[in-house]
C-alpha positions as a printed NumPy array, in Angstrom:
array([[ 13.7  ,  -4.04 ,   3.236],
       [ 11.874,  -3.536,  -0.085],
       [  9.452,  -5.818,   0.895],
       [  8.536,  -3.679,   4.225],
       [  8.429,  -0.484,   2.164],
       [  6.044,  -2.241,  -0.099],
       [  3.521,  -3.386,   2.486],
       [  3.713,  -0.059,   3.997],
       [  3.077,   1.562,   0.506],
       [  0.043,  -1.062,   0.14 ],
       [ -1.451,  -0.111,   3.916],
       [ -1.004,   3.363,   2.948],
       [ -2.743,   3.34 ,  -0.106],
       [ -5.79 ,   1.154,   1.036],
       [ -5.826,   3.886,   3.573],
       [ -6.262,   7.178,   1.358],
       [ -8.966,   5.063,  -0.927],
       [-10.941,   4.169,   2.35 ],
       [-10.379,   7.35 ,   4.385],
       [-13.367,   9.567,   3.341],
       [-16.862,   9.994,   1.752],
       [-19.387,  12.539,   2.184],
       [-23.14 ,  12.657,   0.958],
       [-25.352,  15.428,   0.359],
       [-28.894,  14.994,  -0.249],
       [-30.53 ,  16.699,  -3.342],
       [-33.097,  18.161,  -1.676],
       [-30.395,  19.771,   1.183],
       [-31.657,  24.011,   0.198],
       [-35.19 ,  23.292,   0.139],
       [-34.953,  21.19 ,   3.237],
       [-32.937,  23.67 ,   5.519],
       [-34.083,  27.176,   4.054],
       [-35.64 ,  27.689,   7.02 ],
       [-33.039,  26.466,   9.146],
       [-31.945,  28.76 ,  12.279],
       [-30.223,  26.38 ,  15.119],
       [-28.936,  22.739,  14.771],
       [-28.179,  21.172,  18.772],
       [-25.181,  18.644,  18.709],
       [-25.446,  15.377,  20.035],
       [-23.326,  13.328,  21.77 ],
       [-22.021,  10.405,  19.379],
       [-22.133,   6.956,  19.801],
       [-18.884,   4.898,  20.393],
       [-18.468,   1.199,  20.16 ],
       [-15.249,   0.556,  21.457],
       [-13.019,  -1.797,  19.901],
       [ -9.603,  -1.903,  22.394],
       [ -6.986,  -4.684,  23.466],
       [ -7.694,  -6.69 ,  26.77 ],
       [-11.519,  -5.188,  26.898],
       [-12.109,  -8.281,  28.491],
       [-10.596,  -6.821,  31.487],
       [-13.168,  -4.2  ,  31.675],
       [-16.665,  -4.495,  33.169],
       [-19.909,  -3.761,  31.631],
       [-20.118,  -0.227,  33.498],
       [-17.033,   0.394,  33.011],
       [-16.968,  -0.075,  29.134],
       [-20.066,   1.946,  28.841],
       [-18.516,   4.616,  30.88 ],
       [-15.738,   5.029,  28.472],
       [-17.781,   5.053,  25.674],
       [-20.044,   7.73 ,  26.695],
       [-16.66 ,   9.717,  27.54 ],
       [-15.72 ,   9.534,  24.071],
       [-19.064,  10.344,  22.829],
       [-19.133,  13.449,  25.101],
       [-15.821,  14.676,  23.77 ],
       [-16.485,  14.501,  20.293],
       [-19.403,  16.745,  20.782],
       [-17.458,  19.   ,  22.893],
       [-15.078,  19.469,  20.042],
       [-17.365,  20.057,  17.651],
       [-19.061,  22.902,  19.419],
       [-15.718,  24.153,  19.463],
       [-14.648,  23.938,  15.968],
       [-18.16 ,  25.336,  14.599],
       [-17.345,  28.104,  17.545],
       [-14.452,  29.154,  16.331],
       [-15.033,  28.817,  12.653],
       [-18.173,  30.776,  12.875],
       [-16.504,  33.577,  14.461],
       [-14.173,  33.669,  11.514],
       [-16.064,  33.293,   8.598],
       [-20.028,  32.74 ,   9.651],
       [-22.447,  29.838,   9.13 ],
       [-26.269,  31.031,   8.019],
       [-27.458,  28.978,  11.21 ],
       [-26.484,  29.299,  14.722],
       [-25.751,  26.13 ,  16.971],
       [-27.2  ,  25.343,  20.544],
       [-24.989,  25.377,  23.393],
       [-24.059,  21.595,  24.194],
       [-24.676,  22.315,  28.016],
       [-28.211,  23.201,  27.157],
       [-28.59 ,  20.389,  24.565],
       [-27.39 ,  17.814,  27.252],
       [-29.59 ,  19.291,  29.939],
       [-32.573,  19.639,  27.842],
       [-32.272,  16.061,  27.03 ],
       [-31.083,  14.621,  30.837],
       [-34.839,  16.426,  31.815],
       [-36.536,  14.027,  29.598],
       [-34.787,  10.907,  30.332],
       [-32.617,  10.517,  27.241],
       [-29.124,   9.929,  27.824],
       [-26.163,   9.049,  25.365],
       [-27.177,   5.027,  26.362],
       [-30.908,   5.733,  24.528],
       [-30.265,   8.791,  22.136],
       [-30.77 ,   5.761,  19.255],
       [-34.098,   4.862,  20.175],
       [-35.641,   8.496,  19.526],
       [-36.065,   9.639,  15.705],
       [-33.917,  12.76 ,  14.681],
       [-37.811,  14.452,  14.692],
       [-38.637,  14.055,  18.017],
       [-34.993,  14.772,  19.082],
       [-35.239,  18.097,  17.519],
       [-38.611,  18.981,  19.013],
       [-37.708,  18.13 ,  22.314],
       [-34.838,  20.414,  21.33 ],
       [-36.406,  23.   ,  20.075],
       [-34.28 ,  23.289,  17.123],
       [-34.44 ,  23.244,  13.233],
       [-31.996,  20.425,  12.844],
       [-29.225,  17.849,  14.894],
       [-25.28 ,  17.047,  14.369],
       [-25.462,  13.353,  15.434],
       [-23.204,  10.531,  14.481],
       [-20.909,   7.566,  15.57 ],
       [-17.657,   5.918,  15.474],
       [-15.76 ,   2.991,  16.205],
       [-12.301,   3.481,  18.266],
       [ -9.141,   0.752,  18.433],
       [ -8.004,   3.921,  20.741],
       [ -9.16 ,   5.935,  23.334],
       [ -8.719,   9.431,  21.604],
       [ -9.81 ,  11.637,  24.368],
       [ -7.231,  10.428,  26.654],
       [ -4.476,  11.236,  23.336],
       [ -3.07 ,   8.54 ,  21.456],
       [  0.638,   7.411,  20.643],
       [  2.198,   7.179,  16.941],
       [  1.942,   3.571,  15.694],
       [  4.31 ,   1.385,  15.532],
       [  5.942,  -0.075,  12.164],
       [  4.027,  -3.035,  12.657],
       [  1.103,  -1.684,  13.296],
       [  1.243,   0.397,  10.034],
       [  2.495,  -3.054,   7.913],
       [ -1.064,  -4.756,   9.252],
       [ -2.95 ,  -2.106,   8.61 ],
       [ -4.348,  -1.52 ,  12.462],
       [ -2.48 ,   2.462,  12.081],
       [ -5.759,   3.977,  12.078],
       [ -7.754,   4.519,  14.899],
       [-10.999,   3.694,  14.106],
       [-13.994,   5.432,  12.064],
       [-15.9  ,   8.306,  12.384],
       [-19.354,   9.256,  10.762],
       [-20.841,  12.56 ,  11.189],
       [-24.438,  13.374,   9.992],
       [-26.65 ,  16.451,   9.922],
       [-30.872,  15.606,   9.908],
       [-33.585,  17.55 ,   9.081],
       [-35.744,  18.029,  12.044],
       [-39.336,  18.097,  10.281],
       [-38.4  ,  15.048,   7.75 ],
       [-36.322,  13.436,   9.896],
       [-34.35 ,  13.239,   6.266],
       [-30.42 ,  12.581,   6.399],
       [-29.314,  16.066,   4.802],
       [-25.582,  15.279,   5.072],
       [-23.179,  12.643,   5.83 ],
       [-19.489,  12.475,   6.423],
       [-17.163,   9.68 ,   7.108],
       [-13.681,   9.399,   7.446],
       [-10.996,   6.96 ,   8.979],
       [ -9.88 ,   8.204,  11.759],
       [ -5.384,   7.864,  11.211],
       [ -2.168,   8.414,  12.83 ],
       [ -2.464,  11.941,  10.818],
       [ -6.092,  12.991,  12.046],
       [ -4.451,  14.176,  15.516],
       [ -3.497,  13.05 ,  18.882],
       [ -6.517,  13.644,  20.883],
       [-10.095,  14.151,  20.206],
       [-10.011,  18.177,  19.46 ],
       [ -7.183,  17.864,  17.215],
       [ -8.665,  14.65 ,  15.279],
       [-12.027,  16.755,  15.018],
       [-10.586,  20.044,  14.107],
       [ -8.73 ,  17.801,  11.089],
       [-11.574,  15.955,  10.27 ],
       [-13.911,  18.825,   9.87 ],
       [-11.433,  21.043,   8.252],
       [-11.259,  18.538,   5.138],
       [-15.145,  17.809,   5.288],
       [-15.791,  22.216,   5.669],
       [-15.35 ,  22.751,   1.922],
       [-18.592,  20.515,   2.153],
       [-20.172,  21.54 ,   4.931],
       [-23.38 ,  22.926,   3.448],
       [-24.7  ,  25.778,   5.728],
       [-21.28 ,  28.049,   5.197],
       [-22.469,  31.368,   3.733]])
């Protein structure tokens, strides 16, 4: 028994040292004081599940766009709701727009990484983008169960990783950067893991007034 509790205490403390780090670039106020409306993308997935062998190439890429989609669903959300409440000094595009802006010039979630944040944001029409990307064990927009006791002793309790970033749309310069591990604690589904996520990385988030 003490040996379980210590290999738990060891998986949970490689956790907490690997769970986070944000980046903010020096230059962030003279690069944004401009800034009026940042679009949010849809984020990249690479899907890391059990018996993906049993899935086809469509239907992999299928459920990675889904994931990608719902992540920037819940952002708009959280930024919705959190800029009712206390205000951001920059507005954000509605996601339907952003998505039909982009589907009328032939970028989809499968290409997004093959145009520069510049050109992104001029095809846009906006100031700045909320991109980013993660790697899933899970498929969190479907909600996920708790892990099991073994899967917390090997260390497979998270869910994957998820790094957000904000880019300056004249410089194409990263502004901001957050990435976190994605655990049993983040949430059960992708609004939930979001609104966690970006409720430890809003003390940081640099546009708040």
């Amino acid at each position: 028994m003490k040996k379980v509790l210590f290999f738990i205490l060891l998986a949970c403390t490689a956790q907490v040292f690997a769970q986070k780090t944000i980046y903010e670039s020096q230059r962030f106020d003279e690069l944004t004081k401009a800034h009026e409306t940042l679009a949010i993308l849809p984020f990249l997935a690479t899907l890391e599940l059990e018996n993906m062998e049993n899935l086809s190439e469509e239907e992999l890429e299928k459920q990675e766009s889904r994931e990608g989609y719902a992540v920037q669903n819940a952002l708009e959300s959280y930024f919705s709701k959190k800029k009712n409440r206390k205000g951001f000094r920059v507005s954000f595009q509605n996601i339907k727009n952003t998505n039909a802006i982009l589907l009328k010039n032939n970028i989809a979630i499968n290409n997004l990484d093959v145009h520069t944040s510049q050109e992104l944001c001029k095809i846009l029409g906006v100031d700045g983008i909320i991109s980013g990307n993660m790697t899933l064990r899970k498929l969190i927009s479907k909600g996920v169960e708790s892990p099991s006791l073994f899967d917390i002793i090997s260390g497979k309790s998270d869910y994957g990783r998820i790094a957000i970033k904000l880019s300056d749309g004249e410089t194409g310069k990263l502004l901001w950067k957050f990435e976190k591990t994605i655990t049993r604690k983040s949430g059960k589904n992708t609004q939930d893991i979001i609104e966690t996520i970006m409720k430890k990385a809003s003390r940081k988030f640099p546009y708040d007034k």
